[in-house]
Structures are given as structure tokens and as C-alpha cells.
C-alpha positions in Angstrom: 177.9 33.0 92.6 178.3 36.4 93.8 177.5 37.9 90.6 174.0 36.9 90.9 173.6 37.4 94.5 171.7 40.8 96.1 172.8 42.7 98.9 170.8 41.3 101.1 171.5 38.3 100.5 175.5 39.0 100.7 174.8 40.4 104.2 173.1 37.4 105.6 176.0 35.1 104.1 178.3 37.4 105.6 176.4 37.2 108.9 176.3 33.3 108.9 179.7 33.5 108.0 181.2 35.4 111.0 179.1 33.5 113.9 180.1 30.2 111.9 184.1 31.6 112.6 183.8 33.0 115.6 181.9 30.6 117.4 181.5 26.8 115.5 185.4 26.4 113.8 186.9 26.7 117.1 184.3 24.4 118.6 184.2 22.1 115.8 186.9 19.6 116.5 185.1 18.9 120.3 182.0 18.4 118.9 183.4 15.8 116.6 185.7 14.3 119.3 182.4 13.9 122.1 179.6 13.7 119.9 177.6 15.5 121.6 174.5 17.5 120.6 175.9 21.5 121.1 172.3 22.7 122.5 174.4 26.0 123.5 175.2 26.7 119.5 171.8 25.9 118.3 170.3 28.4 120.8 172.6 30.9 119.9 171.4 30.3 116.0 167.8 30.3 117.2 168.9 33.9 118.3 170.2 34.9 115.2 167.1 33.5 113.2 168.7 30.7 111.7 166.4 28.1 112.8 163.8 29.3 111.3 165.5 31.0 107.8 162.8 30.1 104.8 159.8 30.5 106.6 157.2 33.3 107.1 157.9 35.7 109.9 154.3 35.4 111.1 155.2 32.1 112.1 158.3 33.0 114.1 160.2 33.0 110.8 163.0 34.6 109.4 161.4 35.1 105.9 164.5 34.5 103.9 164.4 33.0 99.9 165.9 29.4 99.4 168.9 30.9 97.9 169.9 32.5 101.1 168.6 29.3 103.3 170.8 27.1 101.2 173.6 29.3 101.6 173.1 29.5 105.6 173.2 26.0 105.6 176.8 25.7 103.4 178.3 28.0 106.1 176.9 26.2 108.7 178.4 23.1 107.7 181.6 24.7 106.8 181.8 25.1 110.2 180.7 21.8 111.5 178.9 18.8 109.4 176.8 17.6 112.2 175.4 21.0 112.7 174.7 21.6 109.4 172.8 18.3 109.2 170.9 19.7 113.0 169.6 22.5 111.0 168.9 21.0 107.9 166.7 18.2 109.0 165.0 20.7 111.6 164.1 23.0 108.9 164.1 21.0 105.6 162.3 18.1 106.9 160.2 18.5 110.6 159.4 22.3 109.9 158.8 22.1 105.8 156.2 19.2 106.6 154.2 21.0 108.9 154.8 24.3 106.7 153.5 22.5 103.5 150.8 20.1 105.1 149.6 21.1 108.1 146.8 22.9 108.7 146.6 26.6 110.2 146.5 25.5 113.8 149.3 23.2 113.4 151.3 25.5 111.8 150.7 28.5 114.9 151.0 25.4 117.6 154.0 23.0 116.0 155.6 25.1 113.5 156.1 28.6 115.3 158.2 27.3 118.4 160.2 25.5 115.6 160.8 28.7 113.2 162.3 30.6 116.6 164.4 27.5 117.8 162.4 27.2 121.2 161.8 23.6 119.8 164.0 21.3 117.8 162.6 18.8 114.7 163.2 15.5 113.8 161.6 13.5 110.6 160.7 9.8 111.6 160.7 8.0 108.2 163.3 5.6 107.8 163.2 1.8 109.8 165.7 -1.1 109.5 163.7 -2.5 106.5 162.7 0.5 104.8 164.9 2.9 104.1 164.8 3.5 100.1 161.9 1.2 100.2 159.7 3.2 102.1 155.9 1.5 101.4 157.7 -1.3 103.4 157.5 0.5 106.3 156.1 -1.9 109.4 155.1 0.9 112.1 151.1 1.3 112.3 148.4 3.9 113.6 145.7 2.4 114.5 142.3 4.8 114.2 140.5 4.6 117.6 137.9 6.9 118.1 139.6 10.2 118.7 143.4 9.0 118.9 145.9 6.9 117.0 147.5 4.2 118.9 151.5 4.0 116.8 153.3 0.7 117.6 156.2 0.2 115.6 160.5 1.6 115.2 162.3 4.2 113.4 166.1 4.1 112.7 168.7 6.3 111.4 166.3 9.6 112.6 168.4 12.8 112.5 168.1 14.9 116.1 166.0 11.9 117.6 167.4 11.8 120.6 166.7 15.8 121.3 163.6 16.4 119.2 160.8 18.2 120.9 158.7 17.8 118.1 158.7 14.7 115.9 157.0 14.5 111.8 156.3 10.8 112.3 154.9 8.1 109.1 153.1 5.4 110.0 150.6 2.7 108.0 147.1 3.6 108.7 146.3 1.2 105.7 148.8 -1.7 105.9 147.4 -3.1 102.6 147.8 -0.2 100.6 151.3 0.1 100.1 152.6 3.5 99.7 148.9 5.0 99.8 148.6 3.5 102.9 151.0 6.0 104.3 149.8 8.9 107.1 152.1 12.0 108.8 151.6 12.8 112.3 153.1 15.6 114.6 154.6 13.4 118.1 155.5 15.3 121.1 158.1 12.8 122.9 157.4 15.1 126.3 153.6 14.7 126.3 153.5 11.3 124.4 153.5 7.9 126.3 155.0 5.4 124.5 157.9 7.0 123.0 160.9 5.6 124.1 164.1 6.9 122.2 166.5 3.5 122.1 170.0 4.9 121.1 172.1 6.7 119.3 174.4 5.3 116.8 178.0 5.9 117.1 179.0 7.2 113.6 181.7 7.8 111.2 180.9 11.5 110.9 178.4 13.9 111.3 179.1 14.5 115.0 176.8 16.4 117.2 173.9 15.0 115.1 172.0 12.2 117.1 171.2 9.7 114.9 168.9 7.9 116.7 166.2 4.3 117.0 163.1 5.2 118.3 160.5 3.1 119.5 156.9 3.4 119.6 154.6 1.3 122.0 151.1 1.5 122.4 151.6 5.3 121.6 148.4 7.6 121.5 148.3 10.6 120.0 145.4 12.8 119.0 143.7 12.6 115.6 144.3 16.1 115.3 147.9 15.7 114.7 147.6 14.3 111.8 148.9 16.4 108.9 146.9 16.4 105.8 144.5 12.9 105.3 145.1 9.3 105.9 146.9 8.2 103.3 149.0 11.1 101.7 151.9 11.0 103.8 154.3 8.9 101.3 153.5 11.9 98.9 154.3 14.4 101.7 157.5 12.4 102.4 158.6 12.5 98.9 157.9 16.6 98.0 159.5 16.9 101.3 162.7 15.1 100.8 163.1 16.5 97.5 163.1 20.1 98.6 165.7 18.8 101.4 167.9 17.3 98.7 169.1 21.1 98.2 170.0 21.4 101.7 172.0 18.3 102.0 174.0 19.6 98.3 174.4 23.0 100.6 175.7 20.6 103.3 178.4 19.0 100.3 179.2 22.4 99.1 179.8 23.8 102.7 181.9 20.8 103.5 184.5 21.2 100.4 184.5 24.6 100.7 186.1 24.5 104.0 188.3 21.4 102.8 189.2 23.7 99.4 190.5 26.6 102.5 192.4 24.3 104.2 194.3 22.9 101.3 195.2 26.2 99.8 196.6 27.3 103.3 198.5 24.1 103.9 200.0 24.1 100.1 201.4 27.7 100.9 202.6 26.9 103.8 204.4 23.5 103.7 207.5 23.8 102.3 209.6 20.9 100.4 212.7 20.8 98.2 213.2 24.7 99.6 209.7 25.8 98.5 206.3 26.1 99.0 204.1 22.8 97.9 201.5 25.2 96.1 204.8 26.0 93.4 204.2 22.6 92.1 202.5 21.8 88.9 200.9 18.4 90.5 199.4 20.4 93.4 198.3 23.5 91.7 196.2 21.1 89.3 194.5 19.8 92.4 193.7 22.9 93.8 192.3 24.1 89.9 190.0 21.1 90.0 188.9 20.9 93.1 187.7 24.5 92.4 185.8 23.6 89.9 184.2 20.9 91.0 183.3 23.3 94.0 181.8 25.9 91.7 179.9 23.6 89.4 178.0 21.9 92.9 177.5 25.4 94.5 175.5 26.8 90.5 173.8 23.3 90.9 172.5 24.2 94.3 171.6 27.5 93.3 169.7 26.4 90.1 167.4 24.0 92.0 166.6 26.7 94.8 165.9 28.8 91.6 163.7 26.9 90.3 161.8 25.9 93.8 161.2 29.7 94.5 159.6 29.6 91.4 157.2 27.0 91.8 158.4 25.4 89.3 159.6 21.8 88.9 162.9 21.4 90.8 162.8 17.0 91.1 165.6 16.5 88.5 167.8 19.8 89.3 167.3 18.5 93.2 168.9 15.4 92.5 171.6 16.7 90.4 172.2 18.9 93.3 172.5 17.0 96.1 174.2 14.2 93.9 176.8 15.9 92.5 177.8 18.1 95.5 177.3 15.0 98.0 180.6 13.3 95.5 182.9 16.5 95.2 182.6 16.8 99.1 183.9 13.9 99.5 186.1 14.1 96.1 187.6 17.6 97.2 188.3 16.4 101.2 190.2 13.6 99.6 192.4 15.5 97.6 192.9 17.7 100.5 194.5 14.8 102.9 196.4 13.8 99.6 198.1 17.4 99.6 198.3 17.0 103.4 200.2 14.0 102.9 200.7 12.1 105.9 199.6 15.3 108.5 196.0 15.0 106.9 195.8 11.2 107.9 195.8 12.9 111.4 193.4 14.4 113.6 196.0 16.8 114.1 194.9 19.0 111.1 190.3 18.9 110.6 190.7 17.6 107.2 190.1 13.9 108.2 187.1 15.3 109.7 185.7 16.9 106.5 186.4 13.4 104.3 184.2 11.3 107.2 181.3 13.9 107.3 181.6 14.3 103.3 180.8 10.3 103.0 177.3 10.8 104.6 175.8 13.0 102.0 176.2 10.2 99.1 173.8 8.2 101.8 171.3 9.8 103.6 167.5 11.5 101.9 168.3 9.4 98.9 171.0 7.6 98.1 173.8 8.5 95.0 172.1 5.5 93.4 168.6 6.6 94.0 169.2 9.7 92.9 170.7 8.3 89.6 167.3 6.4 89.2 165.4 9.7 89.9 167.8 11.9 87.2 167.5 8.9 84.4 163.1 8.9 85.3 162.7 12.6 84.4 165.5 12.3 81.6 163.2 9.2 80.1 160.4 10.5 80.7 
């Protein structure tokens, strides 16, 4: 993609690039061995701007395009899946809600200390019985007087269990389905009633608390709400698509580093009195896993394209984040293959990069889902 890439935006991949290898790749395999959240990393990326990359600099913003955002987040997770996924669902999903919804005091107040890192985001949609389902959501806000009252759980929340500021959908309408759908903007600091309930113990994506949370008898001011009662399943869904480009970054980040690791082990690894990378059967590996690599990073690029454009991205989104979320895992299996029995280890990271790959053909819409969503606009 360098072809089509200014200079600008060649310097900021460049920048991502070195803090990513100076200062995540030698951290990476602790943060997937304790799981825990690396506040020390994110602060330092909050320093460089890249909390805040797509939005506007007047809110604390780093003001780059999509292009460059999707490429800080593929370097990023080349580093470390679980902080790419950090960043991604603190900028694609808590911040873009508030940036696209809210209001212009909710914006200066929520999304400002989230655009210069001071705060960190989490997107409370997902519960036990609604995850593609999401109009059968059970947690409620009840309308009284100048407050909600939220009663209700979320599971599977991205940075739950560190979020300072919470995009949170609730049933203000329990019999309208998915119009019955509302955002708010929680505090878990100032709000009673939030109680965070644990954090999952994964297969990947290390360093990400995933996370229940429970709401009881929660009251938050009606001035929190973003947009009107009932618009939040749309929010949700313009939201989630625009992530879908971060999480194919995520895919493309992922088998990018698991592309470098093969092509150093296969020149490397000697058998029958040569290296592995002089045989036809690996060399075909490497030449495919290339190319599926190249085809899911002009995907990615073609959907933030099109989004910087204003123009409809639904279809490209999906096609994205599909295709890149199956050559991450695709390209991180072939690369324990040419590992042989050293990449069945922890000994060399890419075990690591085939159990963070999985996640992306799961979470903001699953492969199937997206399927469904491709086939809609096709029929259409």
C-alpha cells in the first residue's frame, strides 16, 4: 500500500512503528503471560497522540484520516493483540459514539479527556443473551424525573474493568424492540450502582479486560444521554460498522507480525544442510500468506476510503474485517506449521499471534454475521 500512501502518512506509520518495537515487542510476551491491563503503555501512547488519532484536535485530538488510524492500530497490534484491541474499542467504539452522537457539551466534557488518553473507553452493548441479537437486550433505564435509574448486566465489555468512561445501551422502551434502544455516557467513579463483576480469563487478547458489569439501581443524569430515547440500536450499528475497520487493522497487524516471524525462522532453521526457506513447500507458504496479507490490508484501506468520503462503507466494512479477521488466523497457522514443533511452544510468540488471531472472526460481528450483512447489500 505504500504506493498510495502520503508522506505524512508514511511518517506517522513509521512513528507507530518504532514505539511499537522499542517498547510493546519486548513487553508483549508479559503482557500475554499476566494478563494484565499495561496502564504504563497506554499512557505513553496517550503521549504520542495515539489515543486520540481520528479525532479533531479541538477536542484533544490528533486530527489524523482513517487511513492513518487504521494503520496505527495494525502496528499496534503487531506489537501486542490485546493492546490493539485497548485502543480500538477506546477510540472506535466509546469515543466514535460520543464523537458522532453526542452533543457539544458531551463532546468538550466526555470526549476530550478520551482523545488525550487522560480517560480510557469502554462500549457496554453486549449481555449473556444478546450478543448478535441485540433488541434482546434485558438491561433497562427507567426515566425519573431528571435521572435514569439502569438496572441490568453487560458481558464480554472490552476495557471494563479500567474504563473511566463507559458508552452504555439500555431499554428505555422494553416493548419496542430495537427502537426501544437508548446510549448513555456512565462514569463508574461518580456512578453508584456500578459494580464491575470480573474479568474473563481468555484464550487471547491479553492485557484487554474483558469484563461483566453490573448495574443496580444506577442513577445517572438525563443529560448523559447521547442523542434521543430510542436511537441508540442505530448508534450501535453505524458505530460498530465503522469499528469493523479497526478490528480488520487488528487481523492485518496480527499476520503481519506472524508473516515476520516465519520469514526469519524459514531462513534461519536449517535441515538436510540448508535453510527451510530453500524449499519449494515452504516458499509456497510464505507466497500465499503474502498474499492473503496484501489482499486484507487493500480491503482495509478501501473501506477507510470510502468512510472519509462519506460515502457508504457497510459492505466494504464487512469484507474488511471478515476477510482480514480469517487470514490472521490463516497466516499464524501456517506460521507454527513452518515452525514445526518450536511454534507449538511458548518459546517462540507465534502461538500467541494464532490465539489473538481467533478473536477477530468473533467479536463486533461475527464471520457469520458479517456473511449475512455482505449477502444483504449484494441482494439488495
Amino acid at each position: 500500500m505504500d504506493f498510495a500512501l502520503s508522506q505524512e502518512q508514511r511518517q506517522i506509520r513509521e512513528m507507530v512503528s518504532e514505539f511499537v518495537d522499542n517498547e510493546v515487542v519486548p513487553r508483549a510476551r508479559e503482557i500475554d503471560e499476566t494478563d494484565e491491563f499495561p496502564a504504563d503503555l497506554v499512557d505513553q501512547m496517550a503521549d504520542l497522540g495515539l489515543m486520540g488519532m481520528p479525532f479533531p484536535e479541538e477536542y484533544g485530538g490528533a486530527g489524523l484520516d482513517y487511513h492513518s488510524y487504521a494503520m496505527g492500530i495494525e502496528e499496534i497490534s503487531r506489537g501486542s493483540g490485546g493492546l490493539g484491541t485497548v485502543v480500538a474499542a477506546h477510540i472506535s467504539l466509546a469515543g466514535n459514539m460520543i464523537y458522532e452522537f453526542g452533543d457539544e457539551g458531551q463532546k468538550e466534557t466526555y470526549l476530550t479527556p478520551l482523545a488525550t488518553g487522560e480517560d480510557v473507553g469502554a462500549f457496554a452493548l453486549s449481555e449473556a443473551g444478546a450478543g448478535s441479537d441485540v433488541p434482546a437486550m434485558k438491561t433497562t433505564a427507567v426515566r425519573d424525573g431528571d435521572e435514569y435509574v439502569v438496572d441490568g448486566d453487560k458481558l464480554w465489555i472490552s476495557n471494563g474493568a479500567v474504563a473511566d468512561t463507559v458508552v452504555l445501551f439500555a431499554k428505555t422502551d422494553p416493548d419496542a424492540g430495537g427502537k426501544g434502544i437508548s446510549s448513555f455516557v456512565v462514569r463508574p467513579d461518580e456512578d453508584d450502582g456500578f459494580h464491575v463483576e470480573g474479568t474473563e480469563d481468555k484464550l487471547g487478547d491479553k492485557g484487554c479486560p474483558t469484563t461483566e458489569l453490573r448495574f443496580d439501581d444506577m442513577r445517572i443524569p438525563a443529560d448523559r444521554r447521547l442523542g434521543a430515547e430510542g436511537e441508540g440500536f442505530v448508534q450501535a450499528l453505524k458505530t460498530l460498522n465503522g469499528g469493523r475497520i479497526s478490528i480488520a487493522a487488528r487481523g492485518v497487524g496480527l499476520a503481519q507480525a506472524a508473516l515476520d516471524e516465519a520469514l526469519s525462522y524459514a531462513q534461519d532453521r536449517e535441515q538436510f544442510d540448508q535453510p527451510i526457506s530453500d524449499f519449494q513447500a515452504i516458499q509456497h507458504k510464505l507466497a500465499d500468506m503474502d498474499t492473503k496479507l496484501q489482499a486484507a490490508r487493500m480491503l482495509m484501506h478501501r473501506a477507510a476510503d470510502l468512510k472519509m468520503r462519506d460515502e457508504d462503507f457497510i459492505k466494504e466494512a464487512a469484507q474488511a474485517k471478515l476477510h482480514a479477521s480469517e487470514v490472521s488466523r490463516e497466516v499464524a497457522n501456517e506460521a507454527i506449521q513452518i515452525h514445526g514443533g518450536y511454534g507449538y511452544t511458548k518459546d517462540f510468540p507465534v502461538e500467541r499471534f494464532y490465539r489473538d488471531a481467533k478473536l477477530n472472526e468473533i467479536y463486533e460481528g461475527t464471520s457469520e454475521v458479517l456473511r449475512n450483512t455482505i449477502a444483504d447489500r449484494l441482494l439488495d
